[in-house]
Backbone as a chain_set.jsonl record, in Angstrom:
{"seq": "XXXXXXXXXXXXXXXXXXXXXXXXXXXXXXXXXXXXXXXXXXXXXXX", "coords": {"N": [[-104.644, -18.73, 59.47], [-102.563, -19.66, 57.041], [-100.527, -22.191, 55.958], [-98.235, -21.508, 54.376], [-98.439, -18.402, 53.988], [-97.695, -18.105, 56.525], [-95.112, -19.199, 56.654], [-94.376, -17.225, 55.098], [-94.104, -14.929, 56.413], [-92.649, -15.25, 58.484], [-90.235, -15.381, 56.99], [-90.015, -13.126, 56.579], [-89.759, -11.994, 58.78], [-87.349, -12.641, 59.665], [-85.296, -11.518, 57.984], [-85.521, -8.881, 58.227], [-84.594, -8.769, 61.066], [-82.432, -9.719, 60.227], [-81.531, -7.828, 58.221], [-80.928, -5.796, 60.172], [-79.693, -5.988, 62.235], [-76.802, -6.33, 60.147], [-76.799, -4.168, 59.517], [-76.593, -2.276, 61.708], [-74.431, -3.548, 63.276], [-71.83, -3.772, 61.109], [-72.314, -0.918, 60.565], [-72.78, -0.171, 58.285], [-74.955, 0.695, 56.535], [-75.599, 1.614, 53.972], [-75.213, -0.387, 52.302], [-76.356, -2.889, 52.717], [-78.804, -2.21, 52.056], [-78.978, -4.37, 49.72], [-79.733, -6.823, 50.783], [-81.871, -6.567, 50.983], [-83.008, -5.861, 48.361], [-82.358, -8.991, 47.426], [-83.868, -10.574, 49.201], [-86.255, -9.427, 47.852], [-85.936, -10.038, 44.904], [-85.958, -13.061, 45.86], [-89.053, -13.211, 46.839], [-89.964, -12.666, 44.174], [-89.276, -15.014, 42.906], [-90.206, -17.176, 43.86], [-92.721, -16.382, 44.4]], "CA": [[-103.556, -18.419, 58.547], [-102.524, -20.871, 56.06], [-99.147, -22.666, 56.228], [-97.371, -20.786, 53.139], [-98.965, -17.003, 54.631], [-96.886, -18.139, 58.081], [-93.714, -19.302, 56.465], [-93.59, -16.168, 54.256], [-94.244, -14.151, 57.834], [-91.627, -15.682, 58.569], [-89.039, -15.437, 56.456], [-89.941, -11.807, 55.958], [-89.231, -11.214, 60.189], [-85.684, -12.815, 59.61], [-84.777, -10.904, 56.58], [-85.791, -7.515, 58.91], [-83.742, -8.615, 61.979], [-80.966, -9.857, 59.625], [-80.935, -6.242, 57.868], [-80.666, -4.974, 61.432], [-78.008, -6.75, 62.454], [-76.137, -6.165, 59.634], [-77.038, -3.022, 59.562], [-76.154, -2.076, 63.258], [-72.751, -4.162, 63.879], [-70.923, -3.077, 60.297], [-72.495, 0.272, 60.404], [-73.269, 0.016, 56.478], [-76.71, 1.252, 55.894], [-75.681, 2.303, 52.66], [-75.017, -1.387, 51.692], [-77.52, -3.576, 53.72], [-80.373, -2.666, 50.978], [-78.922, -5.281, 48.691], [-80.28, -7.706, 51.439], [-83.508, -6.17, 50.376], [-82.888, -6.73, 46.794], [-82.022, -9.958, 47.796], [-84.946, -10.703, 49.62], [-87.25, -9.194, 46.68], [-86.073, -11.271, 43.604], [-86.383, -14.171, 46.276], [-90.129, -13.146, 46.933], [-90.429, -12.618, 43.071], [-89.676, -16.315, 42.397], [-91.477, -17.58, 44.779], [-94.513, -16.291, 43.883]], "C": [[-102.978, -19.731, 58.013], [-100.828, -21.241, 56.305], [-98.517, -21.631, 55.457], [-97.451, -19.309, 53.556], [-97.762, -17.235, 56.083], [-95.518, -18.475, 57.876], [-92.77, -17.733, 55.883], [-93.319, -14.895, 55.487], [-92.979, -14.24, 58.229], [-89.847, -15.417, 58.854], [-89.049, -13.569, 56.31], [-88.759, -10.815, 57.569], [-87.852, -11.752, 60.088], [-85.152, -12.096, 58.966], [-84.587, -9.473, 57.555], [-84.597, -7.903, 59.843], [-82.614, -8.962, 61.469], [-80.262, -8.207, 58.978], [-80.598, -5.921, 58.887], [-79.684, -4.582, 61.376], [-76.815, -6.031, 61.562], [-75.825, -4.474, 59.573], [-75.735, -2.213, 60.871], [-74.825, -2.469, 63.475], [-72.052, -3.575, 62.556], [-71.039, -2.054, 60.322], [-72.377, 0.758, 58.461], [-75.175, -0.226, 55.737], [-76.816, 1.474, 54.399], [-76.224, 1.242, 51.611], [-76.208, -2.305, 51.989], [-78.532, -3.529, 52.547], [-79.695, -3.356, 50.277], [-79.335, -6.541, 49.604], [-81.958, -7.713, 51.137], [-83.789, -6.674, 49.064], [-83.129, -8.06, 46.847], [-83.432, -11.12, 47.984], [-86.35, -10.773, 48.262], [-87.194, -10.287, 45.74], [-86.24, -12.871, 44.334], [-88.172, -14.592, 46.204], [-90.622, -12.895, 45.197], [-90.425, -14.307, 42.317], [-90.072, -17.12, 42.92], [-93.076, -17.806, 44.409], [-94.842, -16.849, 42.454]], "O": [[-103.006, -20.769, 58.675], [-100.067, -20.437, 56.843], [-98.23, -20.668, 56.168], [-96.331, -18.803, 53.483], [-97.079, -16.277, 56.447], [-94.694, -18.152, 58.732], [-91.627, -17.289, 55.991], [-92.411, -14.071, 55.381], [-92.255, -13.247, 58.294], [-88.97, -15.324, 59.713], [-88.062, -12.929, 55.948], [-87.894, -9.942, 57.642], [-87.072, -10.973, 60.634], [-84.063, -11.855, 59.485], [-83.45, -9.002, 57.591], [-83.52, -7.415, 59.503], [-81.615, -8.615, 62.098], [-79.168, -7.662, 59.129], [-79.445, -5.522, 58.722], [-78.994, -3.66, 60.942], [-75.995, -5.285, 62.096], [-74.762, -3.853, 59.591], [-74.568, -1.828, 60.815], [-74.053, -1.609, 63.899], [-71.48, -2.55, 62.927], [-69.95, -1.517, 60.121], [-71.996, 1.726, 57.804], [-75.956, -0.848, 55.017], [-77.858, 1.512, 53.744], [-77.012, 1.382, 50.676], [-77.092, -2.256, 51.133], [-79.044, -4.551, 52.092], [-79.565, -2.446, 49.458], [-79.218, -7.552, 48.912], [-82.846, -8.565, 51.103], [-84.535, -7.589, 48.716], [-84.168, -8.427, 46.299], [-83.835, -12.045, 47.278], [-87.071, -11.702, 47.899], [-88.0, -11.213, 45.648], [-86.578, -13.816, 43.622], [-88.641, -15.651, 45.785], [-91.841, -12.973, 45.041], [-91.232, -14.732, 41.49], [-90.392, -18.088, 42.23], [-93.968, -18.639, 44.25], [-95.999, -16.827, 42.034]]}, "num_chains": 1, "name": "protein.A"}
């Protein structure tokens, strides 16, 4: 696996246990997908 494939691994498993988190301790599921969003237009300029 290539350096850039293992960073994006990565960053993808933080992003998940950060939704958790956030998720879990505020109890705002509703809200939390804009971490997703978030995430996305990151992985869109990225690429």
């Amino acid at each position: 696996m290539d350096k850039k494939k293992l960073i994006n691994w990565i960053i993808a498993i933080i992003v998940a246990i950060v939704y958790l988190t956030v998720s879990i301790v505020f109890k705002s599921w509703a809200y939390s997908w804009l971490i997703w969003v978030v995430y996305a237009i990151y992985r869109f300029i990225v690429k």
